[in-house]
MARVOMI-146552 format. One record per residue (C-alpha): z, y, x. Coordinates in Angstrom, 2 decimals. Last residue first. Layout:
# residues N
(marlum (Z,Y,X));
...
# end
This chain:
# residues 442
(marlum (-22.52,-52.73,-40.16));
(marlum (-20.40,-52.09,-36.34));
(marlum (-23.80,-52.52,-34.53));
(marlum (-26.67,-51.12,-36.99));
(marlum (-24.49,-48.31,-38.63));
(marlum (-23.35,-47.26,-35.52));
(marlum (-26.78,-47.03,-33.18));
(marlum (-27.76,-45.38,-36.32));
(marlum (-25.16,-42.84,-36.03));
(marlum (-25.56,-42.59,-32.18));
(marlum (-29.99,-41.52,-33.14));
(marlum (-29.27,-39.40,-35.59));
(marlum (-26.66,-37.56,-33.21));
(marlum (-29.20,-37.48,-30.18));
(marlum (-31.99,-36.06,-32.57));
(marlum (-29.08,-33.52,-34.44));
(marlum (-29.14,-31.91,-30.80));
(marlum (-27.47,-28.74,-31.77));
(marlum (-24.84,-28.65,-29.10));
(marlum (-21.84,-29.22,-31.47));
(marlum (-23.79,-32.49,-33.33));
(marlum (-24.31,-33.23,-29.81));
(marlum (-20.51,-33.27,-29.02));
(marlum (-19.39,-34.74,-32.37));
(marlum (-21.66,-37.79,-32.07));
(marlum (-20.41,-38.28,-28.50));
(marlum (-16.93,-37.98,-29.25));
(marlum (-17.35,-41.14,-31.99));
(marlum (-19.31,-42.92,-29.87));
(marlum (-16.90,-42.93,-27.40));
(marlum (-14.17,-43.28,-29.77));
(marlum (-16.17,-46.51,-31.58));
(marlum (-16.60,-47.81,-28.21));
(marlum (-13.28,-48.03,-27.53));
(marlum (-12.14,-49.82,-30.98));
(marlum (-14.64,-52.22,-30.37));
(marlum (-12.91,-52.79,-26.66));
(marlum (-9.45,-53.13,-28.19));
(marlum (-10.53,-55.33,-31.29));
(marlum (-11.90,-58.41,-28.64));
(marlum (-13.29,-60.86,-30.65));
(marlum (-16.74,-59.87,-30.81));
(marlum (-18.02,-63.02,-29.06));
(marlum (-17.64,-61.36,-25.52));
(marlum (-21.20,-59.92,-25.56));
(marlum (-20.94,-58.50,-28.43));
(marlum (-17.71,-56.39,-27.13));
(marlum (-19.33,-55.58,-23.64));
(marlum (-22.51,-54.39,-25.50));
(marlum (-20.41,-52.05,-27.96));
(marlum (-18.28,-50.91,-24.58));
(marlum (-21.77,-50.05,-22.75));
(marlum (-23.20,-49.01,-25.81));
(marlum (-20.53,-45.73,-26.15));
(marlum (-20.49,-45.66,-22.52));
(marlum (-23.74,-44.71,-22.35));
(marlum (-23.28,-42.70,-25.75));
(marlum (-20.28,-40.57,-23.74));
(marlum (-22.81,-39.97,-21.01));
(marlum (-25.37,-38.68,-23.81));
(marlum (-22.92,-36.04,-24.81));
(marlum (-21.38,-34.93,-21.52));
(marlum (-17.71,-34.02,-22.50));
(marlum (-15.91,-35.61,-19.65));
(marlum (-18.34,-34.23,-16.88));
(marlum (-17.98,-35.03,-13.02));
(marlum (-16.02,-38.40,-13.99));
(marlum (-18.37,-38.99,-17.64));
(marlum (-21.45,-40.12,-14.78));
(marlum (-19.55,-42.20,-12.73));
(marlum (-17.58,-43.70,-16.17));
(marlum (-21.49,-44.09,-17.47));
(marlum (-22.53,-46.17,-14.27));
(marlum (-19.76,-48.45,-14.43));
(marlum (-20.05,-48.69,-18.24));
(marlum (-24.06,-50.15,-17.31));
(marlum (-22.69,-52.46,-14.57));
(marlum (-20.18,-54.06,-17.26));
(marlum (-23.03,-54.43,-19.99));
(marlum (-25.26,-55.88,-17.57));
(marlum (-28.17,-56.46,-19.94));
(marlum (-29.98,-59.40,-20.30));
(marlum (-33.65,-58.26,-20.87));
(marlum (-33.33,-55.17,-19.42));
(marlum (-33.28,-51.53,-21.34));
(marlum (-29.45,-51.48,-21.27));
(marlum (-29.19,-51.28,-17.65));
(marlum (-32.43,-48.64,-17.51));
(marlum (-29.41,-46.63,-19.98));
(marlum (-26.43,-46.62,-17.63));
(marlum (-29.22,-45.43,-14.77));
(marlum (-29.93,-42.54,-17.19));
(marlum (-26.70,-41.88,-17.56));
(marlum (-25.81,-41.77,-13.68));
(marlum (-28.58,-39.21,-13.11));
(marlum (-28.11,-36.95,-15.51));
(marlum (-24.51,-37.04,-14.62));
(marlum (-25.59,-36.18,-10.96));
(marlum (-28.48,-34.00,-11.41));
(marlum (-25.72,-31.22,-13.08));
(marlum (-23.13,-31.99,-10.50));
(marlum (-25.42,-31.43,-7.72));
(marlum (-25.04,-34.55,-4.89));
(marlum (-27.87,-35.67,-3.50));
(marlum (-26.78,-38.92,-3.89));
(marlum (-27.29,-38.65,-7.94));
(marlum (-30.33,-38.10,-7.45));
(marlum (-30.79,-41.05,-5.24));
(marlum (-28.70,-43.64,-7.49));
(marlum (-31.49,-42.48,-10.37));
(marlum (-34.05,-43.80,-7.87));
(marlum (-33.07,-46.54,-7.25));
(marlum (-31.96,-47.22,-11.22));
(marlum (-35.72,-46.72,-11.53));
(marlum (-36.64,-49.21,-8.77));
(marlum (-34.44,-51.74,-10.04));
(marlum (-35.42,-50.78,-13.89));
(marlum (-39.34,-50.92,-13.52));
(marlum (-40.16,-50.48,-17.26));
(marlum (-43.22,-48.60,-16.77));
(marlum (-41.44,-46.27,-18.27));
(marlum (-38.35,-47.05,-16.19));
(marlum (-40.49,-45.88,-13.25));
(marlum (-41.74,-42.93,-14.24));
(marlum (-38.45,-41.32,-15.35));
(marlum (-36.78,-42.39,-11.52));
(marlum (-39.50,-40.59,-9.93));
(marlum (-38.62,-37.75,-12.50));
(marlum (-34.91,-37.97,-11.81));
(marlum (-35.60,-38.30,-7.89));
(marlum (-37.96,-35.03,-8.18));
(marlum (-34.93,-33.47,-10.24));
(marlum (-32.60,-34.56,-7.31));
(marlum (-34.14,-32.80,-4.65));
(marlum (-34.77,-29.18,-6.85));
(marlum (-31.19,-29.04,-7.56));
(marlum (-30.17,-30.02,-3.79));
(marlum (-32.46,-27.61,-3.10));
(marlum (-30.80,-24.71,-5.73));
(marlum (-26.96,-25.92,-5.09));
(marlum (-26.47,-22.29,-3.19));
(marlum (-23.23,-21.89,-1.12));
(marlum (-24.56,-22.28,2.03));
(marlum (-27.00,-19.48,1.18));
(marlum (-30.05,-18.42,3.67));
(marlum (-29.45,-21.50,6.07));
(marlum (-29.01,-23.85,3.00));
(marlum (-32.57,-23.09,2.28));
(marlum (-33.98,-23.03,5.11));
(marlum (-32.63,-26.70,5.25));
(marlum (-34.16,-27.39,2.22));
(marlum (-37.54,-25.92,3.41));
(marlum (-37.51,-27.84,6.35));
(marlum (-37.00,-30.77,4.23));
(marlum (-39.57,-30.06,1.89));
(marlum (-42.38,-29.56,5.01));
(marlum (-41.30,-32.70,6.47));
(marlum (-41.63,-34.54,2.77));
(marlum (-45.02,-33.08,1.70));
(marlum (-45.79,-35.75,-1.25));
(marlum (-47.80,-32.96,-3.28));
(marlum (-44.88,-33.12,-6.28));
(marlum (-42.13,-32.46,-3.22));
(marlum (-44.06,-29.72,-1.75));
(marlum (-44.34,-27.90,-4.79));
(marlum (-40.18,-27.92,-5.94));
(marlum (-39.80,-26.67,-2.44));
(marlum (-41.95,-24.45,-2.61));
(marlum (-40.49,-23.11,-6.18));
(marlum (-36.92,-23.06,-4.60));
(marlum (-38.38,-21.40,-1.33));
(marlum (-39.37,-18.75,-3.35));
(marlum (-35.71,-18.11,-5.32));
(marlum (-34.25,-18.71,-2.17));
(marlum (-35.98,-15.81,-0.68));
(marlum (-35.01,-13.37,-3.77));
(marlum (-31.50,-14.77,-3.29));
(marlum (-31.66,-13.72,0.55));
(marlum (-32.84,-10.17,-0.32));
(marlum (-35.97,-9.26,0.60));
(marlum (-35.68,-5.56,2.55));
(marlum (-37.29,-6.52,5.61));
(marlum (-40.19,-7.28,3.95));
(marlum (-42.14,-10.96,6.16));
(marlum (-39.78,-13.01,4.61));
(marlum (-42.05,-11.93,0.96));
(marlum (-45.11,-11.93,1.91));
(marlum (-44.39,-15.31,3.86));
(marlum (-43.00,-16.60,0.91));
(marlum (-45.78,-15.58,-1.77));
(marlum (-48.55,-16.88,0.38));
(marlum (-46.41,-19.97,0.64));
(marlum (-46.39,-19.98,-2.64));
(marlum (-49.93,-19.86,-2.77));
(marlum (-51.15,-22.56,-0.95));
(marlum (-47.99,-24.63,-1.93));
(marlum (-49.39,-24.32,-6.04));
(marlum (-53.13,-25.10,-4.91));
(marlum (-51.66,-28.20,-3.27));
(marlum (-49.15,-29.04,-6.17));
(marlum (-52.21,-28.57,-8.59));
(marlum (-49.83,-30.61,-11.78));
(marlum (-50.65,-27.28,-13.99));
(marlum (-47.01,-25.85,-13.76));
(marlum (-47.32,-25.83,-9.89));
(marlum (-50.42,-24.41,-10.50));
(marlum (-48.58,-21.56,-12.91));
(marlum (-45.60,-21.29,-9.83));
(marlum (-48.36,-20.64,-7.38));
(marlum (-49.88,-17.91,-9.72));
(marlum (-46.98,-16.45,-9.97));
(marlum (-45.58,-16.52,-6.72));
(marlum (-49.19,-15.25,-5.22));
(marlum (-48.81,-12.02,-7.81));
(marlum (-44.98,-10.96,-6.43));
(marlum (-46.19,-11.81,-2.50));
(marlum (-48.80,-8.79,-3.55));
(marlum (-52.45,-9.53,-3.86));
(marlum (-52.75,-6.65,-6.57));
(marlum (-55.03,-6.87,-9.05));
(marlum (-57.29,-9.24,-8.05));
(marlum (-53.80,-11.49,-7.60));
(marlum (-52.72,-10.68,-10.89));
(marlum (-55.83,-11.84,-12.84));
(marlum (-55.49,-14.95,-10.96));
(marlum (-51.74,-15.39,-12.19));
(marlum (-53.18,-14.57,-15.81));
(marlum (-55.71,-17.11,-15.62));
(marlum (-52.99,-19.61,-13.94));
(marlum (-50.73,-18.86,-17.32));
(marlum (-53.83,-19.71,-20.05));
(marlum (-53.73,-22.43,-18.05));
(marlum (-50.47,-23.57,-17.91));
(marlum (-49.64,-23.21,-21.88));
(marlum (-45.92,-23.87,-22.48));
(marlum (-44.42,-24.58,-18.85));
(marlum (-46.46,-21.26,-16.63));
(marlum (-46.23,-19.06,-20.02));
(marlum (-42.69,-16.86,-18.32));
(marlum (-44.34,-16.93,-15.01));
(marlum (-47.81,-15.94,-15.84));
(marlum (-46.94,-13.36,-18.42));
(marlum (-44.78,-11.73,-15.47));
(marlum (-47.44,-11.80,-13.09));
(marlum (-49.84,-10.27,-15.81));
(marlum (-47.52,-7.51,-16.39));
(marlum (-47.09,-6.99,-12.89));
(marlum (-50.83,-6.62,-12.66));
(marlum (-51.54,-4.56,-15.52));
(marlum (-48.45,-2.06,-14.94));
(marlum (-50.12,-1.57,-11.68));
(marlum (-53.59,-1.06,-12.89));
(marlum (-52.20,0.98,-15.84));
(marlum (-52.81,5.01,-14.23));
(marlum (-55.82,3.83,-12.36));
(marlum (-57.51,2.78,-15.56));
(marlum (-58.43,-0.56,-16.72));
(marlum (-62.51,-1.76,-16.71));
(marlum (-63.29,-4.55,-19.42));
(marlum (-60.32,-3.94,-21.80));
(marlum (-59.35,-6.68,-24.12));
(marlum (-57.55,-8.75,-21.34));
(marlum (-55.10,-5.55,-21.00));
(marlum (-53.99,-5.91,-24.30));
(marlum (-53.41,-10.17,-23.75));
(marlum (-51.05,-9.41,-20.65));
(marlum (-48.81,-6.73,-22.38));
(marlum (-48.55,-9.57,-25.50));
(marlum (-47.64,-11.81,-22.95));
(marlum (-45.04,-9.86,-21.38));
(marlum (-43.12,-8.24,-23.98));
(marlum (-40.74,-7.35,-22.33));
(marlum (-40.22,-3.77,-23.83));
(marlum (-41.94,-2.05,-20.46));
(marlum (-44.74,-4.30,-20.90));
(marlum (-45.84,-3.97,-24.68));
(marlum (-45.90,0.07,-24.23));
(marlum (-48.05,-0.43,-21.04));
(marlum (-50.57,-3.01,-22.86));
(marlum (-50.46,-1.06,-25.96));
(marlum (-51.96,1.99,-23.86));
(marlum (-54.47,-0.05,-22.26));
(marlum (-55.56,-1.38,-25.51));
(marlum (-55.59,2.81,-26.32));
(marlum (-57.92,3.11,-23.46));
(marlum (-60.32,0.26,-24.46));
(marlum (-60.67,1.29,-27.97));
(marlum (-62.47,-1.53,-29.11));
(marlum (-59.25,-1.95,-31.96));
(marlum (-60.29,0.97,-33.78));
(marlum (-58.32,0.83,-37.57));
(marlum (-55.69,-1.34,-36.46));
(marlum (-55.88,0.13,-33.10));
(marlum (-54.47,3.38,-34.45));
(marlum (-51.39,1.27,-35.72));
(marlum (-50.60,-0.49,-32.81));
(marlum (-51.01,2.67,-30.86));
(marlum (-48.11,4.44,-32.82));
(marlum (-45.85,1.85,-32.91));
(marlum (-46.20,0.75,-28.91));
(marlum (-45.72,5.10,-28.48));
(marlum (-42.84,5.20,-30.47));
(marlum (-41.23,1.88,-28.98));
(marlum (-42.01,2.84,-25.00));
(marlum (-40.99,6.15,-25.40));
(marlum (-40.42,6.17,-21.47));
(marlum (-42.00,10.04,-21.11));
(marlum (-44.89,8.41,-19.63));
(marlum (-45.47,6.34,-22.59));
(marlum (-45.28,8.59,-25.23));
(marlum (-47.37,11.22,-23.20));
(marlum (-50.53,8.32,-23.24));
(marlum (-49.63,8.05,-26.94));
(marlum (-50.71,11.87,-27.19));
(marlum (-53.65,11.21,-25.30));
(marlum (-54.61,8.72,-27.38));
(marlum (-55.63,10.27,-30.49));
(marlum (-58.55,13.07,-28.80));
(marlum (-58.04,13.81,-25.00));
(marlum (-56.90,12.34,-21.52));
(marlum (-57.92,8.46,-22.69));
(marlum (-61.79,8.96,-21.85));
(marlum (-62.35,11.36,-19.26));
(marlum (-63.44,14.84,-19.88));
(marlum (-66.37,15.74,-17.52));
(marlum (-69.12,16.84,-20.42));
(marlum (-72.25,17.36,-18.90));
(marlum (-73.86,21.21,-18.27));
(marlum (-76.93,22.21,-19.72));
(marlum (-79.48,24.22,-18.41));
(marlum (-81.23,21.85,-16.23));
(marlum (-78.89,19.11,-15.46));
(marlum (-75.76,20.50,-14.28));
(marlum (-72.86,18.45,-13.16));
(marlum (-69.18,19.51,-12.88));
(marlum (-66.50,18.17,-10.60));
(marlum (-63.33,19.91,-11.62));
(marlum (-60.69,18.95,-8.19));
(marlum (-57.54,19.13,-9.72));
(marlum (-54.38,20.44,-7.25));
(marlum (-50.48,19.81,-8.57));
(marlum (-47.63,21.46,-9.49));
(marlum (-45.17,19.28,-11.11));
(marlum (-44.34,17.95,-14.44));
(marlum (-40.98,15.19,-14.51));
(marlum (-41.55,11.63,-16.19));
(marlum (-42.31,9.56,-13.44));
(marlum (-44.15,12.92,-10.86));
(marlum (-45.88,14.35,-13.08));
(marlum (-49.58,15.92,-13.14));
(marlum (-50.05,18.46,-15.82));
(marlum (-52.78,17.88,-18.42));
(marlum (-55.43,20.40,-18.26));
(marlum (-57.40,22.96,-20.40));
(marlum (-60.84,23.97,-19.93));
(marlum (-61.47,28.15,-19.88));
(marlum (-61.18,28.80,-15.92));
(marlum (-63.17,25.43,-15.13));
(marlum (-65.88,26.69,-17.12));
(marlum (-66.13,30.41,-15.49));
(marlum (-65.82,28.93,-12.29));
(marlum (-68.95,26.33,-12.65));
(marlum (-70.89,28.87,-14.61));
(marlum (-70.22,31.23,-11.34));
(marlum (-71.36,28.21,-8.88));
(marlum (-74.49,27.49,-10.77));
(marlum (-76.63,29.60,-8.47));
(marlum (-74.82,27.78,-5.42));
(marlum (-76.52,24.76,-6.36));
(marlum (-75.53,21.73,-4.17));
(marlum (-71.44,22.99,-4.57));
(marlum (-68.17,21.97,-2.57));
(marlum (-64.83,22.90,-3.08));
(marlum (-65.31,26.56,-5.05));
(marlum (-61.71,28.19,-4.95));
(marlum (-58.89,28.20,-6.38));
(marlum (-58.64,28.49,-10.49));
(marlum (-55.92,28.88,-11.85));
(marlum (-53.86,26.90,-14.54));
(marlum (-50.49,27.43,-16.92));
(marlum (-48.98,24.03,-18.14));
(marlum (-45.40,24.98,-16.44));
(marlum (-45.62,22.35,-13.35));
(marlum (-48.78,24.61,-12.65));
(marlum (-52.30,23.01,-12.24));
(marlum (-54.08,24.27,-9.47));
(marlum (-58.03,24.13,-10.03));
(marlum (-60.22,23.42,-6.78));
(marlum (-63.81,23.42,-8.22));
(marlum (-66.38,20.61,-7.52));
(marlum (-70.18,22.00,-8.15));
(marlum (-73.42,19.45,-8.42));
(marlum (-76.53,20.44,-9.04));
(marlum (-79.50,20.66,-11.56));
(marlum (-80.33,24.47,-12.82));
(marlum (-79.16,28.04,-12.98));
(marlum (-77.04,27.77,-15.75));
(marlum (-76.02,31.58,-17.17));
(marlum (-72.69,32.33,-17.63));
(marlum (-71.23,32.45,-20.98));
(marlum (-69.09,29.74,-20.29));
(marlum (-67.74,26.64,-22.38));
(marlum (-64.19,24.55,-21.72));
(marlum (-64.03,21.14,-21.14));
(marlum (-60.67,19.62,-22.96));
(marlum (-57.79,17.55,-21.58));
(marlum (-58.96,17.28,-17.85));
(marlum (-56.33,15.52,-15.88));
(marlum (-53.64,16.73,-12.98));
(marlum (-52.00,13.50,-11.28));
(marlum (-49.94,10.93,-12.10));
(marlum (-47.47,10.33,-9.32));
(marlum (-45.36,7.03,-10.06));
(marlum (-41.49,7.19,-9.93));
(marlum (-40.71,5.89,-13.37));
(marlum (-43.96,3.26,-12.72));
(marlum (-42.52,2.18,-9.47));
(marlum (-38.98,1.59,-10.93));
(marlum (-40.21,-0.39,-13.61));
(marlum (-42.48,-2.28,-11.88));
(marlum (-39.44,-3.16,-9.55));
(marlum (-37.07,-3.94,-12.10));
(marlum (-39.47,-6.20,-14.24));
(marlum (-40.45,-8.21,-11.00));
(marlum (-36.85,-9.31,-10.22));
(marlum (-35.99,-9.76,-14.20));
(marlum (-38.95,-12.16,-13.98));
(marlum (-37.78,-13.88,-10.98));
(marlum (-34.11,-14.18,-12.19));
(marlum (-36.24,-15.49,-15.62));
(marlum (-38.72,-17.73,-14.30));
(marlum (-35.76,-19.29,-11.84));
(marlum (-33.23,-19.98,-14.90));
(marlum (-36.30,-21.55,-16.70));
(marlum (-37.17,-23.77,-13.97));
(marlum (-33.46,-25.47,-14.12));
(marlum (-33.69,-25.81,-17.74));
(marlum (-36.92,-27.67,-17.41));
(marlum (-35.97,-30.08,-15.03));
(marlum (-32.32,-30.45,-16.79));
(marlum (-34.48,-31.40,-20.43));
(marlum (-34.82,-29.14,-23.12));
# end
């Protein structure tokens, strides 16, 4: 994984923890109130067509009573409409995870002399039960037991719903995401769960698969246009190479955010990280150095901006060496490492070691002076020992390979380097100094 990279992960997952916690606190504090589990019958007579809504109080215990008659457009079907709502059965509305007494309005319709059903999907039959699961934080029972009653009805739309909640609260992000993409029309109940779970799928997809993670971010944003959704979406643009659709709506995201008295200054640092990061890629220099200064206003300790600066140098610097532009890529590599974050900086100094090497005639001797820069802030970089590794190899070639001091250099730098990647797990970068090796010391 390259520094860029690494650097974005760390903000996807301090943001992602960020928008975990709060969805998780909202949901444990969330009022759900009273439902209709079962419709009860009545042996009064039906009157004919109309509409009654009876006031039912739901005790914190499970008991019920009924109130009084709300509002009615057929007073004749008023008793039928009492005698019903007296024999149904109702869930109990909670407060997170803790029953309460609570007020259901029973809206009943007559057609004729027959009365339609009211109970809503979800609140009886095999998924009410998995509904319980979840508000009672069984998150694992209720993501087993849903997974397996989808596997024999998966256009169940509620119990998607269900999987979607279950998936979300044990980080499962995408796979909470991809549940609630199966069902049309979500519930009150999950529409908050939906959109933070889509955020969060957004955000932790935006590098791998950016559109699949700027659909998400969308979905988010219908959801709930919160500065949480607009950072997601901006940071899955961003992802996409849209640096003016991603500063659009991370600024969206930052002035939601400065705009809450109770955003913390990492959270706003975090933002202005990814807008900085935006306005960079879209060529916005005034705007990125305003934000950099921000920045260091809001944490004079933080190394984000200058971070975020010398990546965009790195990748200018990338770019140019490609197109095998060495004096403007070892400009830009001697920018990075200007800005002065220790990470950037011995990325930056070893890659300007290695544009030396790429050239025609090589400047063995300038190429070691940019790999000692580079192994000065880190020691036990592997690809900076490499650099100077080939810079000692080249300097020995070079000088009729007579001299058994600086052969005997290189070998130790090379020799360190293999045995630092081979300790990180980058058998690549330790195939590649064994062959460098076996073809210069053969």
């Amino acid at each position: 994984m390259t520094r860029t990279k690494r650097l974005a992960a760390v903000c996807t997952l301090a943001v992602a923890a960020l928008f975990g916690a709060r969805a998780s606190a909202q949901y444990s504090n969330q009022y759900t109130p009273p439902k209709l589990l079962r419709q009860g019958s009545t042996t009064k007579a039906v009157a004919g067509t109309g509409t009654v809504v009876v006031q039912v109080r739901v005790n914190a215990n499970g008991t019920h009573e009924v109130m009084r008659v709300l509002r009615s457009t057929n007073r004749a079907d008023d008793a039928a409409a009492i005698d019903i709502a007296k024999n149904s059965a109702y869930r109990v509305g909670t407060r997170g995870n803790k029953p309460m007494t609570a007020f259901y309005d029973f809206t009943l319709e007559f057609t004729g002399k027959a009365v339609a059903s009211s109970v809503i999907a979800g609140e009886s039959g095999p998924t009410a039960q998995i509904g319980r699961m979840i508000r009672a934080g069984n998150y694992t029972g209720a993501q087993a037991k849903v997974t397996a009653y989808l596997a024999l009805n998966p256009s169940d739309a509620v119990a998607q719903q269900e999987l979607g909640a279950a998936d979300f609260f044990l980080n499962d992000y995408a796979g909470a995401a991809a549940a609630f993409d199966k069902s049309p029309t979500l519930l009150k109940e999950y529409r908050q769960v939906a959109a933070h779970a889509y955020a969060l799928a957004a955000v932790k997809t935006e590098n791998g698969d950016p559109a699949q993670a700027i659909a998400w971010g969308k979905k988010a944003v219908a959801l709930d246009p919160s500065g949480n959704s607009y950072y997601a979406l901006g940071t899955s643009e961003y992802g996409a190479g849209d640096a003016a659709a991603a500063v659009a709506d991370l600024k969206r995201a930052r002035s939601s955010a400065f705009a809450n008295s109770k955003t913390s200054a990492r959270t706003k640092v975090i933002i202005d990280t990814s807008l900085l990061a935006a306005y960079l890629k879209a060529g916005d220099m005034a705007d990125a150095a305003s934000t950099t200064a921000e920045m260091k206003r809001l944490d004079p300790s933080s190394t984000a901006a200058a971070r975020v600066l010398g990546n965009h140098y790195l990748e200018l610097g990338i770019a140019a060496g490609k197109a095998k532009n060495y004096d403007g890529a070892i400009s830009y590599f001697e920018q990075a490492a200007g800005v002065g974050d220790p990470v950037v900086v011995v990325t930056a100094y070893t890659q300007a070691a290695f544009q030396e090497s790429n050239r025609s005639t090589p400047n063995y001797t300038k190429m070691k002076g940019y790999a000692d820069k580079a192994l000065a802030v880190n020691a036990d970089d592997p690809l900076a020992n490499f650099a100077e590794g080939v810079a000692l190899a080249g300097e020995w070639a070079t000088a009729g390979r007579s001299n058994p001091d600086l052969k005997k250099q290189s070998m130790t730098a090379l020799a360190k380097a293999d045995t630092l990647a081979k300790a990180a797990g980058n058998t690549s970068l330790s195939l590649q100094i064994e062959n460098f090796i076996k073809s210069t010391f053969k």
